[in-house]
C-alpha positions in Angstrom: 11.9 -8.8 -14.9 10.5 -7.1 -12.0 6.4 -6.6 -11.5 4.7 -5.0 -9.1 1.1 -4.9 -9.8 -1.3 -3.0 -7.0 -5.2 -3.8 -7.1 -8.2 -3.5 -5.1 -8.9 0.4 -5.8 -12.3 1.3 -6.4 -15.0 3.7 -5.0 -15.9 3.6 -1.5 -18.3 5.0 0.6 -17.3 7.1 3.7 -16.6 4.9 6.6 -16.4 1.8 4.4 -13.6 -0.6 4.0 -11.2 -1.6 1.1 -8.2 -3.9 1.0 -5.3 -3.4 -1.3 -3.2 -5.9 -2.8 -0.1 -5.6 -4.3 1.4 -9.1 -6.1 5.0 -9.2 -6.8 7.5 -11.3 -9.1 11.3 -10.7 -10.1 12.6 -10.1 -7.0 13.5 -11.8 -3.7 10.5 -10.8 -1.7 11.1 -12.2 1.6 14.2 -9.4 1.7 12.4 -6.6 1.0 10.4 -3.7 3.0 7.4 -2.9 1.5 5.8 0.5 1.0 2.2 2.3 0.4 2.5 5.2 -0.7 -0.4 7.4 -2.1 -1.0 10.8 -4.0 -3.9 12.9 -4.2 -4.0 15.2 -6.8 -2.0 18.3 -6.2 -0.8 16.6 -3.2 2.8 15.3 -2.3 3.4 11.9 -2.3 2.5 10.3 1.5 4.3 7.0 2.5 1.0 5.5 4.4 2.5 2.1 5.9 5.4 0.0 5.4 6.1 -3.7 6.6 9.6 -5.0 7.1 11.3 -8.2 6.5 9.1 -11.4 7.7 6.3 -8.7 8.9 9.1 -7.4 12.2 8.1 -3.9 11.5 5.3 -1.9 10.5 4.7 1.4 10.6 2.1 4.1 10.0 1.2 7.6 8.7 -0.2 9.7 11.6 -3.1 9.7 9.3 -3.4 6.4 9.0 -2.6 5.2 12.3 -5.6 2.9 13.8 -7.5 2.8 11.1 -5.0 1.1 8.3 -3.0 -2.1 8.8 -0.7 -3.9 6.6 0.4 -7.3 6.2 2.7 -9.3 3.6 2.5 -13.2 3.2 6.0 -14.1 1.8 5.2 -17.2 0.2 2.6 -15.8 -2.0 4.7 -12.7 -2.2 1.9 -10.6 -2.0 1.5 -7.4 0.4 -2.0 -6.2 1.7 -3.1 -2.7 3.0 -6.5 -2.9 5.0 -8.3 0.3 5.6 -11.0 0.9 7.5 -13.1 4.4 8.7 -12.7 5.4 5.2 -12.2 9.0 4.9 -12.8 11.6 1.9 -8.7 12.6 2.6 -8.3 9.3 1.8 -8.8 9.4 -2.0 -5.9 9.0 -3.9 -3.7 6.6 -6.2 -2.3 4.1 -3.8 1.4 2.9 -4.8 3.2 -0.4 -3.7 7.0 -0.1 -3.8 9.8 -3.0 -2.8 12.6 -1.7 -1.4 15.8 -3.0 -0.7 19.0 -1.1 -0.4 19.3 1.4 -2.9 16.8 -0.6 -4.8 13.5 1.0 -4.8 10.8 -1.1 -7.6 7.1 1.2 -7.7 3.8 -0.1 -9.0 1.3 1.8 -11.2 -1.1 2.6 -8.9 -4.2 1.5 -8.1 -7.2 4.5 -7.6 -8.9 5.0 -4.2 -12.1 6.9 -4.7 -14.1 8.1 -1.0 -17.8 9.1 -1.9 -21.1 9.3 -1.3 
């Protein structure tokens, strides 16, 4: 059975930092590309950063770019999102997904709250 399980989401200040996790189990990690995603409400979903295979790739939402990285360590199978310059824009459910192929496993969520 397949988990993916985000955490770290809480209520920031503006400016502040935060660092996702997002644990994994059921699947072959090291072969997947892994996803943030995030919705706001009455927003689309955004894909904010993905990581390939061994860590080759990553990439970035314009609105992410600089501030955000991500990182995966395969042999805890665990997949971090670091943000930093927290904005308000940034508030929002975070989602991990695993992709593989036409395989695509999604997380809960895990709430991101910017605030004074």
């Amino acid at each position: 059975q397949v988990h993916i399980v985000e955490s770290g989401g809480t209520l920031v200040q503006p400016g502040g930092s935060l660092i996702l996790s997002c644990t994994t189990s059921g699947i072959a990690f090291t072969f997947y590309t892994m996803n943030w995603y995030r919705q706001a409400p009455g927003k689309e979903r955004e894909l904010v950063a993905n990581i390939t295979v061994h860590g080759g790739t990553t990439n970035f939402a314009d609105s992410a770019k600089g501030r955000f990285t991500i990182s995966r360590d395969d042999r805890k199978r665990v997949v971090y999102l670091q943000m930093n310059s927290l904005k308000p824009e940034d508030a929002a459910v975070y989602y991990c997904t695993a992709r593989l192929g036409g395989n695509s496993y999604w997380g809960q969520g895990t709430q991101v709250t910017v605030s004074s």
